[in-house]
LUMKE-778442 format. One record per residue: residue in three letters; x, y, z of N, C-alpha, C in turn; residue number from 1. Coordinates in steps of 0.1 Angstrom, whole numbers, m for minus. Layout:
+------+--------+---------+-------+---------+----------+-------+--------+---------+-------+-----+
! rest ! n_east ! n_north !  n_up ! ca_east ! ca_north ! ca_up ! c_east ! c_north !  c_up !  nr !
+------+--------+---------+-------+---------+----------+-------+--------+---------+-------+-----+
!  ALA !      X !       Y !     Z !       X !        Y !     Z !      X !       Y !     Z ! NUM !
...
+------+--------+---------+-------+---------+----------+-------+--------+---------+-------+-----+
//
This chain:
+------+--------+---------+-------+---------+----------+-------+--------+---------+-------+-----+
! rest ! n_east ! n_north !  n_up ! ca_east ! ca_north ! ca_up ! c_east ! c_north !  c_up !  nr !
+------+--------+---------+-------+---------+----------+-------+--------+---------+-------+-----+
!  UNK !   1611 !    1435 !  1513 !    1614 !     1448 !  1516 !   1620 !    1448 !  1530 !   1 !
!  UNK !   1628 !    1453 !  1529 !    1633 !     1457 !  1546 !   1637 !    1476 !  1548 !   2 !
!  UNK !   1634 !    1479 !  1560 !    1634 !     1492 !  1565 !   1635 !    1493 !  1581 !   3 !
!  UNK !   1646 !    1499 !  1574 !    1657 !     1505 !  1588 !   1644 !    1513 !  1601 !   4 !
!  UNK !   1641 !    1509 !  1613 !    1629 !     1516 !  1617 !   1631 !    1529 !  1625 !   5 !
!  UNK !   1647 !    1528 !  1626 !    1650 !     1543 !  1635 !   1650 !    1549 !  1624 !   6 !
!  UNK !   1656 !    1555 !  1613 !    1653 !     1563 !  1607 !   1644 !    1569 !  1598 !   7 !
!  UNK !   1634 !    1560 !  1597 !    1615 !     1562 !  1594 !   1609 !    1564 !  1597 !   8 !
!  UNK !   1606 !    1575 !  1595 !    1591 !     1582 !  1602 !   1578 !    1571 !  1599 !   9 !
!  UNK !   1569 !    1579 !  1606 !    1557 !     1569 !  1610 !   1548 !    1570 !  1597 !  10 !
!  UNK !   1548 !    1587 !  1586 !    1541 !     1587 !  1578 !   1549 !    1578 !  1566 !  11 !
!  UNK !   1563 !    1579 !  1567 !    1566 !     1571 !  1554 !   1566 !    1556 !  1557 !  12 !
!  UNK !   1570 !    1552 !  1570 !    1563 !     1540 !  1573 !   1552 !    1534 !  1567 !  13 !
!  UNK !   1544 !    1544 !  1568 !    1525 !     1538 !  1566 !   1530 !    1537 !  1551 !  14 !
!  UNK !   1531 !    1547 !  1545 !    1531 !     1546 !  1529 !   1541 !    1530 !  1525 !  15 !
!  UNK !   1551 !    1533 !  1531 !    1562 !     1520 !  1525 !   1547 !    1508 !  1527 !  16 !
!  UNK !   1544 !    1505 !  1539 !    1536 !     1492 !  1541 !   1522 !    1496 !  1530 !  17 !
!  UNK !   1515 !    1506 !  1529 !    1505 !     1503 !  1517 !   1512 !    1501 !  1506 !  18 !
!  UNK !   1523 !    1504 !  1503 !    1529 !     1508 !  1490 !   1529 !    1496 !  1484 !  19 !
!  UNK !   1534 !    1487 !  1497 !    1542 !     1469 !  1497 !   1523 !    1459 !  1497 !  20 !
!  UNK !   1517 !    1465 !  1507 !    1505 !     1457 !  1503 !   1496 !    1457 !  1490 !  21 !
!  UNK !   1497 !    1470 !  1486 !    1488 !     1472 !  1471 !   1497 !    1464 !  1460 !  22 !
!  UNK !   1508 !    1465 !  1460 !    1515 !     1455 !  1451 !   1513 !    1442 !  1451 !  23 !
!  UNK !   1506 !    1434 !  1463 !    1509 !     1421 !  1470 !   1491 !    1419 !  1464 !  24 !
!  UNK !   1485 !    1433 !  1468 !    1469 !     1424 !  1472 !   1464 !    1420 !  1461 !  25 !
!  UNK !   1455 !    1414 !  1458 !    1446 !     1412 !  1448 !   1440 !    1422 !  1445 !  26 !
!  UNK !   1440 !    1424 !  1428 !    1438 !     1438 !  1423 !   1423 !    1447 !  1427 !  27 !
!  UNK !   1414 !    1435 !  1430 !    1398 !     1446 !  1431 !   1398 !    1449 !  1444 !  28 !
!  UNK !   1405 !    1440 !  1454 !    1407 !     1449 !  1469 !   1416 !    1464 !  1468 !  29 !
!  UNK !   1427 !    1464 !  1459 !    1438 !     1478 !  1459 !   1428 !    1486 !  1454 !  30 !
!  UNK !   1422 !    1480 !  1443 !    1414 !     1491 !  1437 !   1400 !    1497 !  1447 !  31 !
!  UNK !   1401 !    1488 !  1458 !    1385 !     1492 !  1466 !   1389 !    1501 !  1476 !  32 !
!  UNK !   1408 !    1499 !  1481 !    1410 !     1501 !  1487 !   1413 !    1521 !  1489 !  33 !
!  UNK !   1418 !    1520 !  1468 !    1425 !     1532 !  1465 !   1408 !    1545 !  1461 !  34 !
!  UNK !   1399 !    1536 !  1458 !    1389 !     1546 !  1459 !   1381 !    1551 !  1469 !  35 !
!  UNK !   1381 !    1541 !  1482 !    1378 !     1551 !  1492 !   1388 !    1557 !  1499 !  36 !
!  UNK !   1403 !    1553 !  1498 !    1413 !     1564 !  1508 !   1417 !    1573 !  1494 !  37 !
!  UNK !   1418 !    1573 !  1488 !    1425 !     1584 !  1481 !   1415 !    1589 !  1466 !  38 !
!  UNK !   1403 !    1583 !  1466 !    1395 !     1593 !  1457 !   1396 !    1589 !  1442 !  39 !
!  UNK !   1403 !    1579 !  1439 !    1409 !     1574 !  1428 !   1395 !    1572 !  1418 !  40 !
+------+--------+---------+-------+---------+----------+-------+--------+---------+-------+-----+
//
């Protein structure tokens, strides 16, 4: 992935980088990770 850093904000930042790690991690950490930040 690559992203241009001047014109990215800091919240779509964060998202791009979980976006790019939940893809990457091993599935029972995304999954540990997506039920305590997001309720899942």
């Amino acid at each position: 992935m690559l992203v241009l850093l001047d014109p990215v904000g800091v919240t779509e930042l964060d998202e791009l980088l979980v976006e790019a790690w939940l893809d990457r991690a091993p599935k029972r950490l995304a999954k540990a990770y997506l039920e305590r930040t997001r309720g899942c």
